[in-house]
C-alpha positions as CSV (number, residue, x, y, z in Angstrom):
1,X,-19.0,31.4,-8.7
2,X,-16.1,32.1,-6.4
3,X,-12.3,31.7,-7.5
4,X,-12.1,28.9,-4.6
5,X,-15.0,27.2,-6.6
6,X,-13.7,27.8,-10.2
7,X,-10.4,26.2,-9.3
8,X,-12.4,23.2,-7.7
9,X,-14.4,22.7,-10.9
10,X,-11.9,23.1,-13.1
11,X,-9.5,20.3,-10.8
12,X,-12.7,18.3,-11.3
13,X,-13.1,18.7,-15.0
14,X,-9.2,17.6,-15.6
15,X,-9.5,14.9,-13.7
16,X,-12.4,13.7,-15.4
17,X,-11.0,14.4,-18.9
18,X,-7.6,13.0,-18.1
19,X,-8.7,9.7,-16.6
20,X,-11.5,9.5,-19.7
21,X,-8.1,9.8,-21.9
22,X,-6.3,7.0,-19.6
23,X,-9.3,4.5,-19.9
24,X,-10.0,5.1,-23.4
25,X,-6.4,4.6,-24.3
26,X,-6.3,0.9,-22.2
27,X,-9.7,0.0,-24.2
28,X,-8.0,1.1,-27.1
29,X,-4.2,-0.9,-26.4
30,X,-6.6,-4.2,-25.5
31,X,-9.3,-3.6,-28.2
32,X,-7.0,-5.4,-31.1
33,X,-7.7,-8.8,-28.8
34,X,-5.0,-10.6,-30.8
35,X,-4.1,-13.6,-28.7
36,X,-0.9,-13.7,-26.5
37,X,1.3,-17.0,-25.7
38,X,3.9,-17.6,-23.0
39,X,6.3,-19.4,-25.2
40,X,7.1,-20.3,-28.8
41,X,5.9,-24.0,-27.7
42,X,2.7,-22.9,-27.1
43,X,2.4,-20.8,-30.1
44,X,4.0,-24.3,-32.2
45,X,1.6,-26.7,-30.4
46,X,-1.4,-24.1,-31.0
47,X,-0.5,-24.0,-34.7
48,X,0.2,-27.5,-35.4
49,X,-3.2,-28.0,-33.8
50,X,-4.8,-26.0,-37.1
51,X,-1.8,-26.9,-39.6
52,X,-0.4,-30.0,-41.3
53,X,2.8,-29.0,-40.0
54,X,6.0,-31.6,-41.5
55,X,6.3,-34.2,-38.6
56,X,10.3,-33.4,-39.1
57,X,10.7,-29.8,-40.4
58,X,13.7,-28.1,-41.1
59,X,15.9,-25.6,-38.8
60,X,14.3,-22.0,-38.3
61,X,15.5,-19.5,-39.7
62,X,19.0,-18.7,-38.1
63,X,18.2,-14.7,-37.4
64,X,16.1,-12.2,-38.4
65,X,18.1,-9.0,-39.5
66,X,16.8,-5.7,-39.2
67,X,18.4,-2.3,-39.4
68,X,19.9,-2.6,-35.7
69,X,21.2,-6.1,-36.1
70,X,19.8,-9.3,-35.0
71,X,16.0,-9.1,-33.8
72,X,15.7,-11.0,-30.8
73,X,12.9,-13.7,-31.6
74,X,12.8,-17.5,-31.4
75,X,11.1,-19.7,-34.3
76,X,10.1,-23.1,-35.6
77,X,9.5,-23.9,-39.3
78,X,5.9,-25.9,-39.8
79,X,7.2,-26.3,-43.6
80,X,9.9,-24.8,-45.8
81,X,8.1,-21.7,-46.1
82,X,5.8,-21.6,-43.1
83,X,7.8,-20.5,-39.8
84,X,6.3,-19.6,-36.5
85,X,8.0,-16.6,-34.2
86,X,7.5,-15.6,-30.7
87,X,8.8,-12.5,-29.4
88,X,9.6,-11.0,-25.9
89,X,9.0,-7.2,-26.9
90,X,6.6,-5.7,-29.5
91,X,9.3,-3.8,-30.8
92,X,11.0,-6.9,-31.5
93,X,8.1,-8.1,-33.2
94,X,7.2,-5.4,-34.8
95,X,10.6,-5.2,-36.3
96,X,10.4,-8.7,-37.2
97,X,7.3,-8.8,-39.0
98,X,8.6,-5.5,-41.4
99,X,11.9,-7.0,-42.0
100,X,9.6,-10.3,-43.5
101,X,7.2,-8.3,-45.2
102,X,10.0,-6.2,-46.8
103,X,10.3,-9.4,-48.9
104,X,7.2,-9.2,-50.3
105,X,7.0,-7.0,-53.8
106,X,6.7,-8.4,-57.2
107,X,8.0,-11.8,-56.7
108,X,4.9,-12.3,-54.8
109,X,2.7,-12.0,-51.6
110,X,3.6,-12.7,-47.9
111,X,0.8,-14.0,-45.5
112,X,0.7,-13.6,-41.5
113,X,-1.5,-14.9,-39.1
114,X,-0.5,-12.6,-36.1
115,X,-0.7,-12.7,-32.6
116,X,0.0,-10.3,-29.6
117,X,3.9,-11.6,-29.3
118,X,3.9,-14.2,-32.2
119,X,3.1,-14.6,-35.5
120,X,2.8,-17.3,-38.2
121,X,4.4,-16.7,-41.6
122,X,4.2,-17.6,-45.2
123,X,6.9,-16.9,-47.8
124,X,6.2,-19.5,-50.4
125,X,5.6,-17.1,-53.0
126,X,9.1,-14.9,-52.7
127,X,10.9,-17.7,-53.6
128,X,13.3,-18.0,-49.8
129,X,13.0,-21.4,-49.0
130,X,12.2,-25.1,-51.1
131,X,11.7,-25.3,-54.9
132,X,8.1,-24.5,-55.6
133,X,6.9,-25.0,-52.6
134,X,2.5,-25.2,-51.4
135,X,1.3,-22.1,-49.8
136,X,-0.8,-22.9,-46.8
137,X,-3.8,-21.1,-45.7
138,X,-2.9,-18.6,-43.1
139,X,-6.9,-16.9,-43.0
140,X,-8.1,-20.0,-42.6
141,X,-5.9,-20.4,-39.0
142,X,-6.5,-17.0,-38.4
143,X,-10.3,-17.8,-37.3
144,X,-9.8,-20.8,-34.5
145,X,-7.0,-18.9,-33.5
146,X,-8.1,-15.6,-32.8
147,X,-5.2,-14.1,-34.8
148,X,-5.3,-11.5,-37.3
149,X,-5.0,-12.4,-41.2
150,X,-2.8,-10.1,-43.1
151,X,-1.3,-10.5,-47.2
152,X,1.8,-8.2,-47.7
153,X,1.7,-7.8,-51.6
């Protein structure tokens, strides 16, 4: 095989191993298939579709702190301990969802039903929120929604 030839081959080969990578790691981004909304409102009416959500909840929770400040995120309370978030930026999210599972430990569990840019939360059992207060079932909207059931302990 010539040099010309060997240089071809090997052009070939990283091309083929590189764009290989490139697909693998799109499957691989897309393969979680949590669902995505465009807004909290569609994330609330989605919800409130599966949940007996209060017909006159209380306020959201005013901010979400994490270790940079305020995480940008916009919510709606379904009950005193079962709040809905939609996020603009996975990191936000992402940020988000630790700061709320930081509060799990050995006052009890927190449950999410998580989307792409959203998520549905349940903090009944840490005691932030009403006095005794119901847990809802978060795997059982986890199913019709799409989302992806999780327990913090």
């Amino acid at each position: 095989m010539t040099r010309k030839n060997r240089v071809a081959v090997t052009a070939a080969f990283l091309m083929l191993v590189l764009g290989t990578c490139s697909a693998c790691s799109a499957e691989e981004a897309s393969a979680d298939g949590l669902p995505s909304v465009s807004s909290l409102e569609e994330a609330r009416q989605a919800v409130s579709g599966q949940l007996e959500c209060q017909s006159d909840p209380p306020p959201p929770t005013a901010a979400v702190m994490g270790a940079d400040g305020q995480v940008p995120a916009e919510a709606v309370k379904c009950t005193q301990t079962v709040e809905i978030f939609y996020f603009d930026s996975s990191g936000a999210r992402d940020e988000a969802y630790t700061v709320l599972a930081d509060a799990a430990g050995s006052a009890g569990s927190v449950y999410f039903a998580e989307g792409k840019n959203w998520f549905v939360v349940d903090y009944s059992e840490v005691g932030i929120g009403a006095a005794d207060p119901e847990p809802m079932d978060l795997s059982a909207l986890s199913e019709p929604l799409g989302t992806r059931f999780t327990e913090v302990k």
